[in-house]
Each structure stands twice: as structure tokens, then as C-alpha cells.
C-alpha distance (Angstrom), angle and dihedral (degrees) to the residues before:
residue distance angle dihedral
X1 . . .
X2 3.95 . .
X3 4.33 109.4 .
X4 3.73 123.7 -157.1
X5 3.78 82.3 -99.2
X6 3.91 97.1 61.5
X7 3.82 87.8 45.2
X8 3.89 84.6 54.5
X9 3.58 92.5 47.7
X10 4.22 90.9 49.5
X11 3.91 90.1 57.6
X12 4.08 92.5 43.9
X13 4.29 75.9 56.8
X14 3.62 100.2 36.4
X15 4.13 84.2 53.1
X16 3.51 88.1 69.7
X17 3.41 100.5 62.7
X18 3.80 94.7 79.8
X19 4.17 127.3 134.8
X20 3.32 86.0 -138.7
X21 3.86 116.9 73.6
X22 3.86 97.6 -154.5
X23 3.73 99.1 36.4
X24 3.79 138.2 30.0
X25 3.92 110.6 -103.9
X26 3.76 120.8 146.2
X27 3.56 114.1 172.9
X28 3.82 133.2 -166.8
X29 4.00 115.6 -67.7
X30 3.96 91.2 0.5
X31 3.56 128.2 140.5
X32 3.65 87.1 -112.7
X33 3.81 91.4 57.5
X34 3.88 86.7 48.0
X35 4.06 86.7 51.5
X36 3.80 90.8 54.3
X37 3.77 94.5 42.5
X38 3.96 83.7 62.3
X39 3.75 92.9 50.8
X40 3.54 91.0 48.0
X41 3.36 102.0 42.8
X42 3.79 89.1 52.1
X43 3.66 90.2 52.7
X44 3.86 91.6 49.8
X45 3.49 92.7 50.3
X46 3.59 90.5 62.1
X47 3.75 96.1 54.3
X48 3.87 89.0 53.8
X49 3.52 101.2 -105.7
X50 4.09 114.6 141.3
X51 3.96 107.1 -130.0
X52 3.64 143.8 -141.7
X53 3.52 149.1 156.6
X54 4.17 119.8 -121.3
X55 3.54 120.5 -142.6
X56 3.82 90.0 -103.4
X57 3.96 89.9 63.3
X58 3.74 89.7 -110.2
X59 4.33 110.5 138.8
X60 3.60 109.7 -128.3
X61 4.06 126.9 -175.6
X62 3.87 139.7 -171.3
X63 3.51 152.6 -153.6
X64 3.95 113.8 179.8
X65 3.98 120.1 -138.1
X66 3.43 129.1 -141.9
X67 3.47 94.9 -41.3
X68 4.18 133.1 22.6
X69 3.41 121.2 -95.3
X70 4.22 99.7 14.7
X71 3.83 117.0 147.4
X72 3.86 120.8 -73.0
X73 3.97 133.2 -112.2
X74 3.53 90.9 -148.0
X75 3.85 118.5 -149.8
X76 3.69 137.7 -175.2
X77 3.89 154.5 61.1
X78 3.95 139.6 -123.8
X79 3.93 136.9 -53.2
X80 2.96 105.0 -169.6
X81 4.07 127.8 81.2
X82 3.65 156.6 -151.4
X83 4.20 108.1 -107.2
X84 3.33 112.3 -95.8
X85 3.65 100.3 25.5
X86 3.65 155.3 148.7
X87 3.75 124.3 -88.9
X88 4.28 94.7 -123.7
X89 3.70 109.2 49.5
X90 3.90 98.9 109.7
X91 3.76 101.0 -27.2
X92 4.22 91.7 73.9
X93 3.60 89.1 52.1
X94 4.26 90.6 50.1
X95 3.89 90.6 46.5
X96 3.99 92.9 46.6
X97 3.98 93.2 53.9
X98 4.11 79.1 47.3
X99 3.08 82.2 58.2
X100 4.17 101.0 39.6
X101 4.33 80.4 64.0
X102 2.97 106.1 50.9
X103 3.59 90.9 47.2
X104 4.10 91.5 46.6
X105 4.12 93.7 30.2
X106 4.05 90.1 109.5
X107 3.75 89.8 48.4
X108 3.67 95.8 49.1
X109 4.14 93.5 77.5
X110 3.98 91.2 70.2
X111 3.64 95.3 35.5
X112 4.32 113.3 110.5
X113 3.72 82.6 -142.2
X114 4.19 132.5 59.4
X115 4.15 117.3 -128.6
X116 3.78 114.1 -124.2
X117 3.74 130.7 179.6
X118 3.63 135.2 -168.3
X119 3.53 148.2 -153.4
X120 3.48 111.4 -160.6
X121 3.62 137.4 -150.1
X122 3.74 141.4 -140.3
X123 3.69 92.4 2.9
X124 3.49 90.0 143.6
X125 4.05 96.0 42.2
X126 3.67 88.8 -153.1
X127 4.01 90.3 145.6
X128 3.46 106.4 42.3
X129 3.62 98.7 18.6
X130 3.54 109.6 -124.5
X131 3.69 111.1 91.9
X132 4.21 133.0 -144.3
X133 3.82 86.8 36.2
X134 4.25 90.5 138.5
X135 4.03 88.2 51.0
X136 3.48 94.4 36.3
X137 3.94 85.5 58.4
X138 3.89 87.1 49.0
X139 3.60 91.8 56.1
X140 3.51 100.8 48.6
X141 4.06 97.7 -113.6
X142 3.53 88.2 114.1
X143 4.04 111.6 157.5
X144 3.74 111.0 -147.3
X145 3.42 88.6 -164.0
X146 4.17 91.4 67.9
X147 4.28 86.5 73.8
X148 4.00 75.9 86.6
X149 3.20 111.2 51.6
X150 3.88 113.5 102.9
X151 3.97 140.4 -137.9
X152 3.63 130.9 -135.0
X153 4.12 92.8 -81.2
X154 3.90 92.1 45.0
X155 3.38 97.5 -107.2
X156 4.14 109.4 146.6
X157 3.94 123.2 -129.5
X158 3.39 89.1 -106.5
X159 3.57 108.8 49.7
X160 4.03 85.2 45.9
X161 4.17 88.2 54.9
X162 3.90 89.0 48.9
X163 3.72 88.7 49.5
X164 3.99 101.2 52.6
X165 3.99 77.5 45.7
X166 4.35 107.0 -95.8
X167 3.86 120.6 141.7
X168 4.15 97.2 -133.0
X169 3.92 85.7 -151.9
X170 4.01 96.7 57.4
X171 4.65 81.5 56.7
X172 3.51 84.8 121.5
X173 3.59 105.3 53.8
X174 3.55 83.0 75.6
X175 3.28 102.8 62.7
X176 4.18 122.4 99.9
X177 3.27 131.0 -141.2
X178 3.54 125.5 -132.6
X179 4.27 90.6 -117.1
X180 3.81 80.6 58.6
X181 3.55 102.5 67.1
X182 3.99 145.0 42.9
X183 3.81 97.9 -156.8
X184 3.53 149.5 -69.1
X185 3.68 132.4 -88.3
X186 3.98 127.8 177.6
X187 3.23 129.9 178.7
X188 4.09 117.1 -144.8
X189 3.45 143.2 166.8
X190 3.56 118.5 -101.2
X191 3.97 96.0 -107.2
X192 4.21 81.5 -158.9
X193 3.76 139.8 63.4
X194 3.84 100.8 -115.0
X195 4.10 94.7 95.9
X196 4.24 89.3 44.5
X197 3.98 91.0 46.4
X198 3.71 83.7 53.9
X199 3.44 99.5 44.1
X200 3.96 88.0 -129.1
X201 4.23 122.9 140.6
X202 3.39 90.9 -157.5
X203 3.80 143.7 35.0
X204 3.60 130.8 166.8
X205 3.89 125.3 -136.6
X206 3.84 129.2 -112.1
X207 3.72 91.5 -165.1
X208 3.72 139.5 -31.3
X209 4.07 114.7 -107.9
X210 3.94 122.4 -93.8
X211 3.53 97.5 -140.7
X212 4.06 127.6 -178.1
X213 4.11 128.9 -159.8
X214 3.56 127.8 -150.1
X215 4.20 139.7 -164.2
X216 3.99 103.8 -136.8
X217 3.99 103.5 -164.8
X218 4.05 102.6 -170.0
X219 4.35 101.9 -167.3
X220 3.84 116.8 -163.2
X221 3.99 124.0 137.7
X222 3.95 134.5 -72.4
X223 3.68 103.8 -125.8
X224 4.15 134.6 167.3
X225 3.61 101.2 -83.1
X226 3.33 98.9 -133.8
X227 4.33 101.1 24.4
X228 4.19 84.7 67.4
X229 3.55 119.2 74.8
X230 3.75 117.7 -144.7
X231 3.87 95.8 -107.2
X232 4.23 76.6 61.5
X233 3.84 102.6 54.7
X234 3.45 130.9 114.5
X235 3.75 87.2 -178.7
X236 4.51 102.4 -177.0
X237 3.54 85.2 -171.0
X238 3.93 106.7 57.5
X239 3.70 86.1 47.5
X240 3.35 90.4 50.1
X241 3.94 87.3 51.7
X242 3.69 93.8 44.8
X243 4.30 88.5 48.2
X244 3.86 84.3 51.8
X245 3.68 90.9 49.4
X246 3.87 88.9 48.4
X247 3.88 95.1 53.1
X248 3.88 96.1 50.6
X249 3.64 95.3 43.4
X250 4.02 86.4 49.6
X251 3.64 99.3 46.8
X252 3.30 105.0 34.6
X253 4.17 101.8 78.4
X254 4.08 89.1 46.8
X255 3.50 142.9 68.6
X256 3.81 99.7 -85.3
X257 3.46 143.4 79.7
X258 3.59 131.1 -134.5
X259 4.02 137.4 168.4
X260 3.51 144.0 172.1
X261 3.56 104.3 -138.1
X262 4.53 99.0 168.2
X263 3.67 137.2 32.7
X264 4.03 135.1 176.1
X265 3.40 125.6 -170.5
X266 3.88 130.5 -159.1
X267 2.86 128.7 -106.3
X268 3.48 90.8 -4.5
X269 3.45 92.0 -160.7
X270 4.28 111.3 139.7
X271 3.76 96.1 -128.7
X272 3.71 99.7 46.2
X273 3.75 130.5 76.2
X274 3.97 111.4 -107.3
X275 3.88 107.2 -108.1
X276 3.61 97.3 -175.5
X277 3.74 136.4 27.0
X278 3.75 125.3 176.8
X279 3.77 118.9 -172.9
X280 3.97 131.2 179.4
X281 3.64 119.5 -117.5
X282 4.04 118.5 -155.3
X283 4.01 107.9 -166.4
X284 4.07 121.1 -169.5
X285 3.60 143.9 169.8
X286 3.71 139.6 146.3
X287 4.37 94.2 -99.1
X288 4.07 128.7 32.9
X289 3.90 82.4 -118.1
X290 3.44 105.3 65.3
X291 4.26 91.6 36.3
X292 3.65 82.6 58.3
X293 3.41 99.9 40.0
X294 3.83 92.0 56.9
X295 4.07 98.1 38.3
X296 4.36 90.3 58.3
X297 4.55 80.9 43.9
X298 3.84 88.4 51.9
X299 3.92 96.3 40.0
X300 3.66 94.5 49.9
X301 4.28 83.1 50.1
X302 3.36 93.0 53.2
X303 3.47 103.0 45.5
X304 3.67 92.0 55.1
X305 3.30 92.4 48.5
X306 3.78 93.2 56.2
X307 3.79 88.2 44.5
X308 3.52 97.9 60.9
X309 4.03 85.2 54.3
X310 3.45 92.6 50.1
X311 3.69 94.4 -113.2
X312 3.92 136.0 132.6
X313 3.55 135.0 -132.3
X314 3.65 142.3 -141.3
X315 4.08 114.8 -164.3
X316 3.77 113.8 -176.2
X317 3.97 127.9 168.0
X318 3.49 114.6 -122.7
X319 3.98 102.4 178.9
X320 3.69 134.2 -9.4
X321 4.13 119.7 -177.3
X322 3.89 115.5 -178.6
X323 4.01 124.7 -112.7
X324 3.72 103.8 -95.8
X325 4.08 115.9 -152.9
X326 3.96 112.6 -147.7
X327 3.60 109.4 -121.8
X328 3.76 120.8 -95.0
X329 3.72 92.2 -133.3
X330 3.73 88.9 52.5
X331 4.03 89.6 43.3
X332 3.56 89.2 55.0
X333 3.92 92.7 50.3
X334 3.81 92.7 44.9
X335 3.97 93.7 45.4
X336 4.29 94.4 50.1
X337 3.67 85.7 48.4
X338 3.88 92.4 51.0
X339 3.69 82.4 42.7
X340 4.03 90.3 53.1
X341 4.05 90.2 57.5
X342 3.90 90.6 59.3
X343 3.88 105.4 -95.1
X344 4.50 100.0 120.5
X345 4.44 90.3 -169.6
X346 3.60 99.3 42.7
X347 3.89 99.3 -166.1
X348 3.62 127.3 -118.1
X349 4.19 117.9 -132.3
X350 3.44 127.4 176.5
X351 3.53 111.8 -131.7
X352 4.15 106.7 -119.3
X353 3.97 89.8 -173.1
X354 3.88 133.1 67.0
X355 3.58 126.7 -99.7
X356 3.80 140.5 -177.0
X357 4.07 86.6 -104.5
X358 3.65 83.1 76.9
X359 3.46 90.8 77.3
X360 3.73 105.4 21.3
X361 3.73 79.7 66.0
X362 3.93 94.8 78.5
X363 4.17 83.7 60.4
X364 3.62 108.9 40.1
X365 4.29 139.4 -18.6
X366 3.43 114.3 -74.9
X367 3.95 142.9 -155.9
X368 3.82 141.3 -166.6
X369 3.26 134.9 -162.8
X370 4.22 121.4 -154.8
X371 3.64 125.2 -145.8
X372 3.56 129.8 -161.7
X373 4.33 111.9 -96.1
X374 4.19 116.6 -174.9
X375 4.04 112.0 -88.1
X376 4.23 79.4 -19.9
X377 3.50 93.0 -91.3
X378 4.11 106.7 161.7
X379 3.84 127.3 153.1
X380 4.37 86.2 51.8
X381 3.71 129.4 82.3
X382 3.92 81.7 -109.4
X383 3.42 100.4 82.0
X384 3.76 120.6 127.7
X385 3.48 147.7 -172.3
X386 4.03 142.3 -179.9
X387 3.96 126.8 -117.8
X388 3.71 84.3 -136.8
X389 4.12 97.4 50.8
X390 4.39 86.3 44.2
X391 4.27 83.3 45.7
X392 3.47 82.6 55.8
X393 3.20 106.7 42.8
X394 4.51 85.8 43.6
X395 3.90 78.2 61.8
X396 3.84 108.8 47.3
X397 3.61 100.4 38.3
X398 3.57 86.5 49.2
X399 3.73 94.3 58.9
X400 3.71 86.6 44.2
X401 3.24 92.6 55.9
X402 3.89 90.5 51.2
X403 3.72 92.2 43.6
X404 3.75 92.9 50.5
X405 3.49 100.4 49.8
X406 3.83 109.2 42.0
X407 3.86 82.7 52.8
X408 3.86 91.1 59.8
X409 3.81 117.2 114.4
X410 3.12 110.6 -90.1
X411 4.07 111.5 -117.0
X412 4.35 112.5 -110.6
């Protein structure tokens, strides 16, 4: 049976597969995805799971229970990645529920449930630029209008899918039904310092964050940089500075989480005065409420802050995804199994990042399970976990697992 040290040893070789050749980056429907399909598929063969690829590109396997066809515990995470990243963000969480089956395979013929897992893809939407597109095609809130959307090199959604070798028509035959499955359970790292400061493995989440991102366009006027005298400037990027300023200084003493993660200037030119500056705006917190609380507090901030400077502003929402609670059925499983390893107060986190849950949610309840990453650095090739945190986690979302399925309903 698969140890937390053979799951380490599958994302050292999963790292590798990478279009990049000095830094891991495997985007959606790349050859480096297909490369780490074939790994994993491998790997799921072995644990007795029958395989396939969905027509969204995500990697799906099987074991049948008692009887063909029953509905699925589904378990799993993402493959794919941000560029330049670590080698544990999604992929540790696919390889442990590889590792969950083959551990539970010779239980799964009495179960009144099948065991599923998944590899997910475009979680991270870092190609297209609209994230959770693989679980969003699993949960049936596909968006035909997506096959347009475009990467860096121009190529369209659709002509990418045909390329890594998906029929764009047959989108829906990946979608699930909510009679089809018995709920979702991932296992993630933590992505955060709260388990480390702690000194907990494992934590289970409360909910995952609903989190909103917004284009601020600050206007003001390209002058000569050194013809206009200060009284004279229109300067879009010092109030663009000063907004930034504002936002941190707002957020940072309550319960949500914002960042400024781009910013263009024009004309960008060093000896002219910045007419225009446009800067992203990534807004968290654990309910819709208190995100939307805090984005109308920060726009009313910066808008008086650019109209003391005599500047406009543009505000437009880019992206909004709902707070999604974990399921207290799927809490409870998570937390005995945490229990099981040796930890009697499993601690509850809620989850400040986005996960595929989000939209597996509109199908069927889901549940995650946190374990502890080094300083909760994620997103960088720095991240870092322990053998004895991923033994942990092996063991509780393995009882999970167990729990959760021979406590589904048992079919008429």
C-alpha cells in the first residue's frame, strides 16, 4: 500500500512535468498536463481504479461498489498550476486520494456507494483566465461561452481543447448530476500559517472563502514631468498609491483579505506624469456579507481619495464566486478521522483561498481537509510539507472516506 513517502516521491515526479524547463508550470490542455495525466493515470491504475479522461480534460478514476453503476464518493484536487510554482498545491491532494483507493479498493465491493477520484483542471485559470473551469464542467455550470476566451498566444479555448484531443460539443457529457454522487472531499495544504502557528498537521475547513476581483482605472492627465508644477498634477499614479495605501490599512485589522496583485501605468514613459493607472483588486472573507461589506467601505475610500486629487475612477467587477460552507456531515467525517490520527480538538480554519469545492458545491456537499505547509508559503517553488503531516493526512482522509461512504443511503 502507497505511504506518505511514495505520495512524496509522486509529486517530486509529477514536478517534472513542467512546460517550462527551469520552473514548474503546467497549464490547462498543455502537453505538460497531458505528461502528468500519464503519470497519474499509471499510478491510478495500480490502485484499481478504472480511468478516463472527461471532455473538460479533467482525469477521473473508479472503483465500483457492491453493485455497477451506484453513486460516487468523489475524491480529489487540481493538476494543474500557477507558473513558477510549488510541487503540492492541488497535485498532493490528487495523489493522497490515489492513495485513499488503493488503500480502501478491497472495501469498495460491499460499499452502497462507488469511490471516485479526480484530477482536476484549470483550477488555477492561469491560461485562460477564468479559474475552476474542469470542476465547473463536473458540476454542470459549464459556460459555453468560455470556448472563446483566449490565452496569451491567441489561441481560443476551443481550438486548445481540440488540440490536447476534446470534442467541445460532447462538454456536457461531463457534467454530474447530483443523483450521481455522495460528496466531495479534498485534501489540501493549508496555503496559510494558522495550522504551523498551532503546531497542528491537520485542520478541517468551516467553509472555503467567497472572494470577488475588481479593475480600478484611476484617470488624471499625462503632463511633462518636469514643465508641471505640483499644484498642476493630475498624477493617476499617486492616487493610485494612496488608494492602495487605503485598502491595506482598511483591511488589514478585520476579517478579510485584500491585495493588489497588478498595476499599469500610462504612458509609462519616465519623464511624463502617469495619466492612467489600473490595478487589480482581490477581495476575501469567510461569508458574501462581510466581502461585500468591505468592497462598497474600500470603494467609497478610494474614490475620495481620487477626488481630492482631482482624479476619476472606473470600478468594474471582473469575477465574483460565492463563500461555500463545507458540509457538516462531511465536517464530522473529516474531524473523527483527524481525531483517529491522535489530534482530540481537531481545529477549525476557514479556507482564505479558492478551491474546486467552490464549484463542486452546485452538484453535491463537499469537504476539505488542511494540512500543515512550512511558514504557508504556496503559489512559489518554496512550498513545503512534512512526511508526518501527509501520513496524517493518508490516515484521516482515509477514515473519512470510510466513514462517509458506508453511511451513504443505501440505493432502493
Amino acid at each position: 500500500m502507497s505511504t506518505a513517502a511514495d505520495v512524496l516521491a509522486r509529486c517530486d515526479a509529477l514536478a517534472a512535468c513542467s512546460d517550462h524547463p527551469d520552473h514548474l508550470d503546467r497549464a490547462h490542455l498543455t502537453p505538460a498536463l497531458a505528461a502528468a495525466h500519464r503519470l497519474v493515470t499509471g499510478w491510478m491504475t495500480a490502485a484499481g481504479l478504472r480511468t478516463w479522461r472527461d471532455q473538460a480534460g479533467n482525469l477521473c478514476g473508479r472503483i465500483e461498489g457492491r453493485e455497477p453503476g451506484l453513486p460516487a464518493l468523489l475524491l480529489g484536487s487540481h493538476l494543474d498550476t500557477v507558473p513558477d510554482a510549488g510541487r503540492y498545491d492541488g497535485m498532493l491532494g490528487v495523489l493522497l486520494a490515489v492513495a485513499v483507493a488503493e488503500r480502501l479498493g478491497p472495501e469498495v465491493a460491499a460499499w452502497p456507494c462507488a469511490l471516485e477520484v479526480v484530477g482536476f483542471t484549470d483550477e488555477e485559470g492561469a491560461r485562460f483566465g477564468t479559474a475552476l473551469l474542469g470542476s465547473r464542467a463536473l458540476a454542470g455550470t459549464w459556460d459555453d461561452e468560455w470556448w472563446d476566451l483566449q490565452d496569451a498566444d491567441g489561441v481560443p479555448l476551443a481550438q486548445a481543447a481540440r488540440d490536447f484531443g476534446l470534442d467541445p460539443s460532447l462538454i456536457g457529457t461531463a457534467a454530474r448530476r447530483p443523483a450521481d454522487l455522495v460528496g466531495y472531499l479534498e485534501a489540501h495544504i493549508e496555503q496559510g500559517p494558522l495550522l504551523e502557528e498551532a503546531d497542528r498537521s491537520l485542520g478541517v475547513v468551516t467553509t472555503i472563502a467567497g472572494a470577488r476581483r475588481l479593475r480600478v482605472e484611476v484617470l488624471g492627465e499625462a503632463r511633462h514631468a518636469g514643465g508641471t508644477p505640483y499644484p498642476r498634477r493630475r498624477d493617476a499614479l499617486v492616487g493610485a498609491a494612496e488608494a492602495i495605501v487605503l485598502i491595506e490599512r482598511t483591511v488589514r485589522d478585520s476579517e478579510a483579505i485584500a491585495t493588489v496583485g497588478q498595476i499599469d501605468v500610462e504612458p509609462g514613459a519616465v519623464n511624463v506624469i502617469p495619466g492612467r493607472a489600473v490595478f487589480s483588486l482581490d477581495l476575501r472573507a469567510a461569508t458574501d456579507e462581510a466581502r461585500d461589506a468591505m468592497r462598497d467601505t474600500l470603494l467609497a475610500g478610494i474614490e475620495a481619495v481620487c477626488a481630492a486629487r482631482g482624479l476619476g475612477v472606473r470600478v468594474t467587477d471582473v469575477y465574483a464566486a460565492p463563500a461555500t460552507p463545507c458540509a457538516d456531515r462531511l465536517r464530522d467525517a473529516l474531524r473523527a478521522g483527524v481525531v483517529a490520527t491522535g489530534d482530540p480538538a481537531p481545529l477549525d480554519v476557514w479556507s482564505r483561498a479558492g478551491h474546486d469545492g467552490m464549484a463542486v458545491s452546485a452538484v453535491t456537499d463537499v469537504g476539505m481537509l488542511f494540512l500543515r505547509c512550512h511558514d504557508g508559503i504556496s503559489h512559489h517553488p518554496a512550498e513545503a510539507v512534512r512526511e508526518v503531516d501527509v501520513a496524517a493526512a493518508l490516515d484521516a482522509l482515509t477514515a473519512a472516506a470510510r466513514t462517509v461512504a458506508t453511511q451513504a443511503p443505501v440505493p432502493a
